[in-house]
Structure formats: structure tokens, C-alpha cells
C-alpha positions in Angstrom: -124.2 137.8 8.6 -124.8 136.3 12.0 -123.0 137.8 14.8 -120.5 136.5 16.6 -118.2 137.0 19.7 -117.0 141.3 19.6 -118.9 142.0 16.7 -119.9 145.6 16.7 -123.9 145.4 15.8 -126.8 147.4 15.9 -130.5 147.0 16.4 -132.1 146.5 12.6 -135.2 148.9 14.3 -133.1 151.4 15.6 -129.4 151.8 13.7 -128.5 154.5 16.1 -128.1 151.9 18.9 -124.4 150.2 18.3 -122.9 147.8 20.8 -120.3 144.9 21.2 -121.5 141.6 21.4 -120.0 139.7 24.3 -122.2 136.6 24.1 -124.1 134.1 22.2 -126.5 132.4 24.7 -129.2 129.9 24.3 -132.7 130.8 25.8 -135.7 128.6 26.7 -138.7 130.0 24.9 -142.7 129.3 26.0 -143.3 127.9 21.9 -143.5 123.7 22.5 -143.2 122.3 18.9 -144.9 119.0 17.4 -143.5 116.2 19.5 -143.3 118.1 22.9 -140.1 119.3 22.1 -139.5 123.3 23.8 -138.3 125.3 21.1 -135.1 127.6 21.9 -133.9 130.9 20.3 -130.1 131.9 20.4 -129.5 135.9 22.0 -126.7 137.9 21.8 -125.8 140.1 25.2 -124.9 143.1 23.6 -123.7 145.7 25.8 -123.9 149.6 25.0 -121.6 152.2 25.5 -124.0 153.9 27.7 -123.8 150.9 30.0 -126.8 148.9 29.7 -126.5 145.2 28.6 -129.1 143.7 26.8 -130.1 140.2 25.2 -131.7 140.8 21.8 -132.5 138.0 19.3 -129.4 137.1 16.8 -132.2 137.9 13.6 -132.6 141.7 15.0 -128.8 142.6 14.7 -126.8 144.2 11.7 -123.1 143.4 12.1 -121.4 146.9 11.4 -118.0 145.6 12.0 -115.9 142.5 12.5 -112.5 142.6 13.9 
């Protein structure tokens, strides 16, 4: 599933690490594809419960729960 808005997630390489997702942002990347279009990746700002926010790519998040 892809995460979305207050989705509880965790990180696929560490499943101790939950958070909320608060965000779905889009995020210039340095990858230029054929055509000299840039390439962009979409984030999720995931904040913790310890109180660090972080961006992590939407393809390195489980969704544990989905109100």
C-alpha cells in the first residue's frame, strides 16, 4: 500500500521505527532522464514520537495502520 496523509508507517529496514505521516512531498532529484527531463521522487515527512521529522522515500515505508 502507498502511504498516505496520517498513516501510521514504519521504515521497511528498521520496523521498530513507527511514525505518522504528515506529508506527501515532491522532491527534485540529481537523475536527468532521456530527453533532459529531471526526474523527481515523492517523500513522505514522517514524524516520530521522539520528535525528529524526517523525509524518507514513499517505497521504504510499511503502512501499519490507516485510520
Amino acid at each position: 500500500m502507498t502511504p498516505r496523509i496520517n498513516d501510521k508507517v514504519c521504515l521497511w529496514n528498521n520496523m521498530t521505527q513507527v511514525g505518522t505521516v504528515t506529508q506527501v512531498v515532491q522532491t527534485d532529484t540529481t537523475s536527468w532522464y532521456v530527453g533532459g527531463t529531471p526526474g523527481k521522487t515523492l517523500k513522505a515527512e514522517v514524524h516520530f514520537p521522539d520528535g525528529r521529522v524526517e523525509l524518507v522515500l514513499l517505497n521504504e515505508l510499511k503502512v501499519l495502520e490507516r485510520p
